[in-house]
C-alpha positions as CSV (number, residue, x, y, z in Angstrom):
1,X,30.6,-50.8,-41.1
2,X,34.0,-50.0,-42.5
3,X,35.9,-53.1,-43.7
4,X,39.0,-52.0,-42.3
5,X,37.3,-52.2,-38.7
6,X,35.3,-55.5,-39.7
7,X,36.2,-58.4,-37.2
8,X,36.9,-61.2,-38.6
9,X,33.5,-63.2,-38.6
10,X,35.3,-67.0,-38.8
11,X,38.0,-66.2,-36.3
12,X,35.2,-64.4,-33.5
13,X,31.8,-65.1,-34.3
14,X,31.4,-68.3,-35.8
15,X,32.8,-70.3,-32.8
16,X,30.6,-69.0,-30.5
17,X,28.1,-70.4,-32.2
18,X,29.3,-73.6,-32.5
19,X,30.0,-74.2,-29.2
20,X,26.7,-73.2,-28.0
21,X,25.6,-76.1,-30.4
22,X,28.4,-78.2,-28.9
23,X,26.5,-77.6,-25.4
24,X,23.2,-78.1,-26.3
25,X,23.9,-81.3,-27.9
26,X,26.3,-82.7,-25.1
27,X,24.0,-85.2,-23.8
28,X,23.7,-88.4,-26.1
29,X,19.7,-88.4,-25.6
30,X,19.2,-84.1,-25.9
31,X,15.4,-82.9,-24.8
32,X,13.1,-81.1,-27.5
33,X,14.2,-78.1,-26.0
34,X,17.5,-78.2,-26.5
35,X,17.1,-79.4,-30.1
36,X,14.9,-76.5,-31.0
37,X,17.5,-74.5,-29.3
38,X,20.3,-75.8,-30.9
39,X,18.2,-76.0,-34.3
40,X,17.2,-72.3,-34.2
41,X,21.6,-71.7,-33.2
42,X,21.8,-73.1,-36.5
43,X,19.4,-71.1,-38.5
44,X,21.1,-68.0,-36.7
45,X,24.9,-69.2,-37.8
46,X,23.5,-69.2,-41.6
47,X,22.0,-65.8,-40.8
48,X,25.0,-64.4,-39.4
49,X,27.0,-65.4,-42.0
50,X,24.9,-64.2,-45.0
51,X,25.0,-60.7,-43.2
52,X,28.8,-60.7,-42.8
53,X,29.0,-61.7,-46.8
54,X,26.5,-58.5,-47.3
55,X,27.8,-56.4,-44.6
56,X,25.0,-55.4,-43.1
57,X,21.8,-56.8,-41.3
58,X,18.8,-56.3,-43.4
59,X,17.6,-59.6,-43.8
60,X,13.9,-60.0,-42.9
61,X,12.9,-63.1,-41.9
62,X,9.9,-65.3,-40.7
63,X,9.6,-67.9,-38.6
64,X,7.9,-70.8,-40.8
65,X,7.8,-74.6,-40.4
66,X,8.1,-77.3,-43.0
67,X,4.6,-78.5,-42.7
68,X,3.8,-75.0,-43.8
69,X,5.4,-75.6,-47.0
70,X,5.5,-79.3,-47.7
71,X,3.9,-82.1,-45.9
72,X,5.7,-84.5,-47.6
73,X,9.2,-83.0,-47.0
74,X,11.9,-83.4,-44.4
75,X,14.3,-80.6,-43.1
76,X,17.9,-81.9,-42.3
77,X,20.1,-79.7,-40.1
78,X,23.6,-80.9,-40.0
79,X,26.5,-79.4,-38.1
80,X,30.2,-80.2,-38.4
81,X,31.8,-80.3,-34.5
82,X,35.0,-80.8,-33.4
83,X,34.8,-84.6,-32.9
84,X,31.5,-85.8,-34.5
85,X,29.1,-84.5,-37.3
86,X,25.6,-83.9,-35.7
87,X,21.8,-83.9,-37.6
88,X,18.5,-82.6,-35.9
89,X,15.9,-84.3,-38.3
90,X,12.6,-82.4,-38.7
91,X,10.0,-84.3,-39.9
92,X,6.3,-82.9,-40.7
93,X,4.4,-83.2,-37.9
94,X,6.8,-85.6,-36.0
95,X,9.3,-84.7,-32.6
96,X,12.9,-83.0,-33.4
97,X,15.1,-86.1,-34.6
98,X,19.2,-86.1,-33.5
99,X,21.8,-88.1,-34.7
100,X,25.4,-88.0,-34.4
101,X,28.1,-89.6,-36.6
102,X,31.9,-89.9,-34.7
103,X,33.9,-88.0,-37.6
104,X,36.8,-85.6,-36.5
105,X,36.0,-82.0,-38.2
106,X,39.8,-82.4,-39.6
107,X,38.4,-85.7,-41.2
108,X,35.6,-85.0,-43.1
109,X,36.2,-81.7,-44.3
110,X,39.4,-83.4,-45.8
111,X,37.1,-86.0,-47.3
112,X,34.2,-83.1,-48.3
113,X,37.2,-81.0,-50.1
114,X,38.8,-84.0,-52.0
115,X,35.4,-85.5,-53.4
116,X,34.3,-81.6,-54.3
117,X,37.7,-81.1,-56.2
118,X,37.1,-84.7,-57.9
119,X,33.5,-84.3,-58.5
120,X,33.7,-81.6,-60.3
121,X,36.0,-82.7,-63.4
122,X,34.9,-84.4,-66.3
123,X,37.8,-86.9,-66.3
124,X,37.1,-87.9,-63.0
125,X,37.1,-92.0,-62.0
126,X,33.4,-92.8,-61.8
127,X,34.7,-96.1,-59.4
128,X,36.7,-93.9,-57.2
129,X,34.0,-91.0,-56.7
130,X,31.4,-94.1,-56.4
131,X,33.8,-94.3,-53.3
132,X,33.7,-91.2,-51.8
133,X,30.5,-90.8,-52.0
134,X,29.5,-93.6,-49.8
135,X,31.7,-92.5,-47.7
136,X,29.8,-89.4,-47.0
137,X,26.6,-90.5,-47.3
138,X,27.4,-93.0,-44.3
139,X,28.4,-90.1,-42.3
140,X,25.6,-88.1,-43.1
141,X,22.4,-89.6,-44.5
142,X,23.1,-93.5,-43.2
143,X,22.2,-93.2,-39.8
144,X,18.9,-91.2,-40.8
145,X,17.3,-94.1,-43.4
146,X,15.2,-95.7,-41.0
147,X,13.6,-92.9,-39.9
148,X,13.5,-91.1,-43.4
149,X,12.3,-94.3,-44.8
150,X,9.2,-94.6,-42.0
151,X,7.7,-91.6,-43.1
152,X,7.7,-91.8,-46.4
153,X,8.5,-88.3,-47.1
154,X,9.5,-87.0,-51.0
155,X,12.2,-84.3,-50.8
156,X,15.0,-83.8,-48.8
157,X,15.6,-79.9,-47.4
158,X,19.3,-79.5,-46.0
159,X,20.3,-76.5,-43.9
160,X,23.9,-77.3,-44.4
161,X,26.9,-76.2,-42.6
162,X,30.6,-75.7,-43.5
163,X,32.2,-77.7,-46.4
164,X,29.0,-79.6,-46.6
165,X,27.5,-76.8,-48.6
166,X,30.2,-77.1,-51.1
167,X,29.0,-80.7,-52.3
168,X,26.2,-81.8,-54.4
169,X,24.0,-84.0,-51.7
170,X,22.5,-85.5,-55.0
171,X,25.6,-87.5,-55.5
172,X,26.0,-88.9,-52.0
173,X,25.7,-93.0,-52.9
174,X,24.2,-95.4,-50.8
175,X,25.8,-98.7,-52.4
176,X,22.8,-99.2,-54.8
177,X,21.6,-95.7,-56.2
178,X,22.3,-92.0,-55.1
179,X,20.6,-89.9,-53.6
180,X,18.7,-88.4,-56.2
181,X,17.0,-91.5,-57.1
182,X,14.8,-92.0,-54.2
183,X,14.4,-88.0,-53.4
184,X,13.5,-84.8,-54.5
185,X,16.9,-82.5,-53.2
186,X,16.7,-79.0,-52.3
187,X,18.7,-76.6,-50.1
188,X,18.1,-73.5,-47.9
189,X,20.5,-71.1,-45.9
190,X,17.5,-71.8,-43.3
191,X,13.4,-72.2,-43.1
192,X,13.0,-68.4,-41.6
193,X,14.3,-67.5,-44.9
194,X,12.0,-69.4,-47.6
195,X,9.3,-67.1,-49.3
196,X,6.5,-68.7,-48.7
197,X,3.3,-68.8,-50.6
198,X,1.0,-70.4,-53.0
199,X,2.9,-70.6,-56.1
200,X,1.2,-69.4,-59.3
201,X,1.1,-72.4,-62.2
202,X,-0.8,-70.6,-64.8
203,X,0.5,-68.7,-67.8
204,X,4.6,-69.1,-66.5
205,X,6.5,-66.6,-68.3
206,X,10.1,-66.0,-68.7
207,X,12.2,-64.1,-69.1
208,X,15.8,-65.3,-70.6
209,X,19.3,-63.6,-71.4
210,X,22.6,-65.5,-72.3
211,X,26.0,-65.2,-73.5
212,X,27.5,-67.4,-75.9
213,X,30.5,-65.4,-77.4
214,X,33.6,-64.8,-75.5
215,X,33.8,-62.1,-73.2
216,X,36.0,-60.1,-70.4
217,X,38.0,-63.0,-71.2
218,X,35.6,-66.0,-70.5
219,X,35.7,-68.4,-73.1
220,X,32.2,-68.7,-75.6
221,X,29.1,-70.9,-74.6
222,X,28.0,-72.1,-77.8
223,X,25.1,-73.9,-76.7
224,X,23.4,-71.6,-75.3
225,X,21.5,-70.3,-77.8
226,X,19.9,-73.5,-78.3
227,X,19.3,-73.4,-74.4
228,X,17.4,-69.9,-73.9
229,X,15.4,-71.7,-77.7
230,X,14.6,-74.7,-75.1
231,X,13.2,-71.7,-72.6
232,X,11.3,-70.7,-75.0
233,X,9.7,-74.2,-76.4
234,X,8.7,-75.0,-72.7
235,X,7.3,-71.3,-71.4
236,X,6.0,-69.1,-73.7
237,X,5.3,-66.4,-73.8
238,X,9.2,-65.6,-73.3
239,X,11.5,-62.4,-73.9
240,X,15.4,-63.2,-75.0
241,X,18.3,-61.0,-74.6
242,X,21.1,-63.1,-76.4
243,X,24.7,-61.8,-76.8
244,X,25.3,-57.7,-77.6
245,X,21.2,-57.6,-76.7
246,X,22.1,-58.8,-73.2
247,X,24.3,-55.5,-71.5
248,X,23.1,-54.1,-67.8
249,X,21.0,-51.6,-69.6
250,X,18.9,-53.8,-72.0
251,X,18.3,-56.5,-68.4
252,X,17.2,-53.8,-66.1
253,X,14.6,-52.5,-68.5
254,X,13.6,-56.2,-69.6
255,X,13.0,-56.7,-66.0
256,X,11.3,-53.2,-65.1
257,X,9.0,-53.4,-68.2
258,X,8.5,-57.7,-68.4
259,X,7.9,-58.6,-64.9
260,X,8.1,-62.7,-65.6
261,X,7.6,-65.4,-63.0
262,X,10.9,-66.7,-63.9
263,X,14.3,-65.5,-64.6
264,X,16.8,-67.6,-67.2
265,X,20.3,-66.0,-67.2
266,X,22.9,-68.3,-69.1
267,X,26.3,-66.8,-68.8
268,X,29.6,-67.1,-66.9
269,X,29.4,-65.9,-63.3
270,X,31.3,-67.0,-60.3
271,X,29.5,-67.1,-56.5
272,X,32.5,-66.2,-53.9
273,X,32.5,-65.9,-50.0
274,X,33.1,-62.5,-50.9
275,X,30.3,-60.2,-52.5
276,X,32.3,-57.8,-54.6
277,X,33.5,-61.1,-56.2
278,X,30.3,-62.5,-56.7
279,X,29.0,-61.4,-60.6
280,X,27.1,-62.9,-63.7
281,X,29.0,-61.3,-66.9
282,X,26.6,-59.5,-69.3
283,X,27.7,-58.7,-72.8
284,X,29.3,-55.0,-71.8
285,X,29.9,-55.7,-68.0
286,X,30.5,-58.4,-65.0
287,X,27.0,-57.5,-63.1
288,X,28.3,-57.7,-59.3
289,X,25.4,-59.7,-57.1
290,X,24.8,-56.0,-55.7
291,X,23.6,-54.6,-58.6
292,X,22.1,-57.7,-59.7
293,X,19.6,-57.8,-56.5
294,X,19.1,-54.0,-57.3
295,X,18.1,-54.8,-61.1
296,X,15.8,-57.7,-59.9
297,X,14.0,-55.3,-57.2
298,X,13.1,-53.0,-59.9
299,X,9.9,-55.1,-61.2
300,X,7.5,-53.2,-60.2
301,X,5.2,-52.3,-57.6
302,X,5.0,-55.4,-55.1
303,X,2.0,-58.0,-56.1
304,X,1.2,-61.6,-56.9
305,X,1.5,-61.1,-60.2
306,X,5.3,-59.5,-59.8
307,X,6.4,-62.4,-57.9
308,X,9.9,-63.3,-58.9
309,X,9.0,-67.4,-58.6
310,X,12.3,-69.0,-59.9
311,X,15.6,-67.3,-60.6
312,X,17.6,-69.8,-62.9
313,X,21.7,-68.5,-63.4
314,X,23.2,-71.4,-65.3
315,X,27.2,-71.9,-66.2
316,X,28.1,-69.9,-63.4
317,X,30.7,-71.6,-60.7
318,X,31.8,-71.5,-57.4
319,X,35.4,-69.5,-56.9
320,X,38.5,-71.7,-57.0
321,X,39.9,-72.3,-53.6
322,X,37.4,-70.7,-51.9
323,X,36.0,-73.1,-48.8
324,X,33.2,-70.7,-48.6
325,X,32.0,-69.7,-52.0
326,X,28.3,-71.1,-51.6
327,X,27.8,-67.9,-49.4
328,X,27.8,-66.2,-52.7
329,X,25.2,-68.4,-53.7
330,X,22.6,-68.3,-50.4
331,X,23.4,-64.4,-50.9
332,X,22.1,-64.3,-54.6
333,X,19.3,-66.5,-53.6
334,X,18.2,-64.4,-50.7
335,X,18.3,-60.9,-51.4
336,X,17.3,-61.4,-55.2
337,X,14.1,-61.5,-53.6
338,X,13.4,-65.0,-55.8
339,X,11.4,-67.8,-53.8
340,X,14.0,-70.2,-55.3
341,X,17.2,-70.0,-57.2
342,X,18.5,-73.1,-59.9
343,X,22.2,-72.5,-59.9
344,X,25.3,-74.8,-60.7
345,X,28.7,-75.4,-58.5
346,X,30.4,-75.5,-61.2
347,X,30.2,-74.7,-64.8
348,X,28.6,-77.3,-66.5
349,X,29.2,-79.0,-70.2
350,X,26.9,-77.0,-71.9
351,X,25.7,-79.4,-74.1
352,X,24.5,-81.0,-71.4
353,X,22.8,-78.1,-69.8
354,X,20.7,-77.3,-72.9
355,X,19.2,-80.8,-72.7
356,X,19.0,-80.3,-68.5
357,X,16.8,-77.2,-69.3
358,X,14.5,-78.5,-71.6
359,X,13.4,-81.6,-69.2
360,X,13.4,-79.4,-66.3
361,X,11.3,-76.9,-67.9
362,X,9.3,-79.3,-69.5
363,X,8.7,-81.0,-65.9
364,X,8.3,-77.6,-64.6
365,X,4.8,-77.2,-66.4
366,X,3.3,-80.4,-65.4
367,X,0.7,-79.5,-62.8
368,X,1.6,-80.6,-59.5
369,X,5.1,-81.1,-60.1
370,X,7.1,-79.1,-58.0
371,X,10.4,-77.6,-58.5
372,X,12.2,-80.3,-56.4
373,X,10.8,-82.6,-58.4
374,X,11.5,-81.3,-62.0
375,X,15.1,-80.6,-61.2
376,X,15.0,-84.7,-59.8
377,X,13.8,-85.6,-63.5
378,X,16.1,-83.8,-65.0
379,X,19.1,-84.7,-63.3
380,X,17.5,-88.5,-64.1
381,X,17.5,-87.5,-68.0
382,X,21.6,-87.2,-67.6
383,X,22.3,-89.9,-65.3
384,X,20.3,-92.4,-67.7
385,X,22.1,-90.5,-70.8
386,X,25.7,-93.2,-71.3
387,X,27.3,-89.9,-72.4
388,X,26.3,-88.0,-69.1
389,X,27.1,-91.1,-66.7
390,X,29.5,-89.0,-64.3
391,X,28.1,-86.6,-61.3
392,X,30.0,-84.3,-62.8
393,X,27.4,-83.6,-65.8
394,X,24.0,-83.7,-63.4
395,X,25.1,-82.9,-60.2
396,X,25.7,-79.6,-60.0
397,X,22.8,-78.3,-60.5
398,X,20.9,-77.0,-57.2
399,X,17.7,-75.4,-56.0
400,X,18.1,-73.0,-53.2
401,X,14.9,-72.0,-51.4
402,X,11.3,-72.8,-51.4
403,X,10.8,-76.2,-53.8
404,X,7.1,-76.1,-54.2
């Protein structure tokens, strides 16, 4: 549709769904019905939204449950309301969970703004974000321990809504140890959206492309040479476009004529809430996420073997100021046609991602490990580093989509 005659999607469509959320969660004790109902409202909002960012509605999408993926995983919805923050709970093979937290929406997004802004800053006050992050997770995983605890699941799926999206749920603190300690973390815009299937574990290859001299005015990422070398250590074999080797025109045939499992692009890139801002920067051009899903839909004739498996961007970041940039993010993930996408929130110390990528990668090959769980041991390697104490160095790393 002409963007001229686009209606404004927060002002007249995303209020309609909350409020039909708002109904259907009135009652303090709501049935199974209404929590599927208000569950699959939820799933819809995320929908909506990702097809605003796009402009258009193309998005297929299937129906799937989480004991279809993950017996051992748990699927938290959360909703920000006018007066209180509500979670439905799915749990395999259990009833629909709810739980409600009494937070104005003025409150906590003022709280999920200041701890994003802080968290994401090298000189920030460990104390104070030790803080906020209690804070939050009181509000949003507190009143669900009990229950999480009971049934002894191992990763934690959030369908998040709002600000929530814009904060690393690995840094939420419970007093003792964050979040990250006790679970495997992953997000997804929603469960009809995960590409589901067996995922293939033998001969990974990949293919990686990175930046490290500055470019279009970014400033040089001198590490990450070292990091696509740490790519190519833990998966091999593995193709590498580094520097003038890495332009538009060198990707799209690496991806038309390599069709790897896995996708490694180091460079500057910034997700946005709107798509013609959301790009990774190659050596001779910003690649807008448009031509980006294009390039990646080039590989090939649709098979097992040309299953795009993980798409890893690294040292890209979230726009300034913009409350809704994660959309850029979900967008990437879901029309790059990858079953899960490892991207950052912000742009990392890239010292510290090289050594990120080598334990994830490294975890990555151990049979049975899934992707939840070597992003968990990597994040681990940094939080146990003294030089990589603060969130700020292993939160922001996140896995969108399927985490098998």
């Amino acid at each position: 549709m002409n963007p001229e005659v686009q209606y404004d999607f927060r002002e007249t469509v995303e209020p309609v769904y909350r409020e039909y959320v708002d109904i259907l969660l009135s009652d303090p004790n709501p049935s199974q019905k209404n929590l599927q109902q208000a569950r699959g409202a939820i799933e819809d909002l995320q929908l909506a939204e990702l097809d605003n960012f796009f402009r258009d509605a193309c998005l297929d999408t299937t129906p799937v449950s989480v004991e279809e993926i993950d017996p051992n995983a748990a699927v938290l919805y959360s909703i920000i309301l006018p007066d209180r923050l509500t979670t439905i709970l799915s749990l395999p093979g259990e009833p629909l969970k709810f739980y409600e937290t009494a937070v104005s929406q003025g409150e906590i997004n003022d709280k999920l703004r200041d701890f994003r802004k802080k968290v994401g800053r090298a000189t920030a006050s460990l104390p104070e974000l030790l803080d906020q992050s209690q804070q939050l997770y009181d509000w949003v995983i507190r009143p669900l321990d009990a229950a999480l605890e009971d049934s002894d699941v191992e990763t934690l799926t959030f369908v998040l809504d709002g600000l929530l999206r814009n904060i690393p749920m690995a840094a939420l603190h419970d007093g003792e140890q964050h979040l990250i300690e006790r679970y495997s973390i992953a997000l997804t815009p929603g469960m009809q959206l995960l590409e589901t299937g067996e995922r293939s574990r033998d001969r990974l290859t990949a293919l990686a492309a990175g930046l490290s001299e500055a470019r279009h005015g970014f400033s040089p990422l001198i590490h990450v040479p070292r990091e696509l070398e740490n790519v190519a250590d833990e998966v091999n074999p593995s193709r590498q476009l580094l520097n003038n080797t890495f332009t538009r025109t060198s990707l799209a045939e690496e991806i038309r004529n390599f069709p790897s499992p896995i996708i490694h692009i180091a460079t500057h890139g910034q997700f946005s809430s709107q798509a013609e801002n959301t790009f990774i920067l190659a050596y001779d051009t910003p690649v807008n996420v448009r031509e980006l899903e294009t390039l990646l839909r080039q590989r090939g004739e649709n098979g097992e073997s040309n299953i795009l498996e993980l798409l890893v961007l690294s040292a890209c970041e979230t726009a300034t100021g913009d409350d809704r940039a994660t959309l850029g993010l979900a967008g990437v993930a879901v029309r790059a046609g990858a079953r899960s996408t490892l991207a950052t929130l912000w742009q990392v110390d890239d010292a510290a991602t090289s050594l990120f990528m080598s334990v994830f990668y490294e975890n990555l090959g151990i049979p049975g490990t899934t992707k939840a769980e070597a992003l968990r041991q990597a994040q681990l390697s940094l939080l146990e580093n003294d030089n990589y104490l603060l969130p700020y160095f292993w939160s922001a790393y996140i896995l969108v989509g399927n985490w098998i």
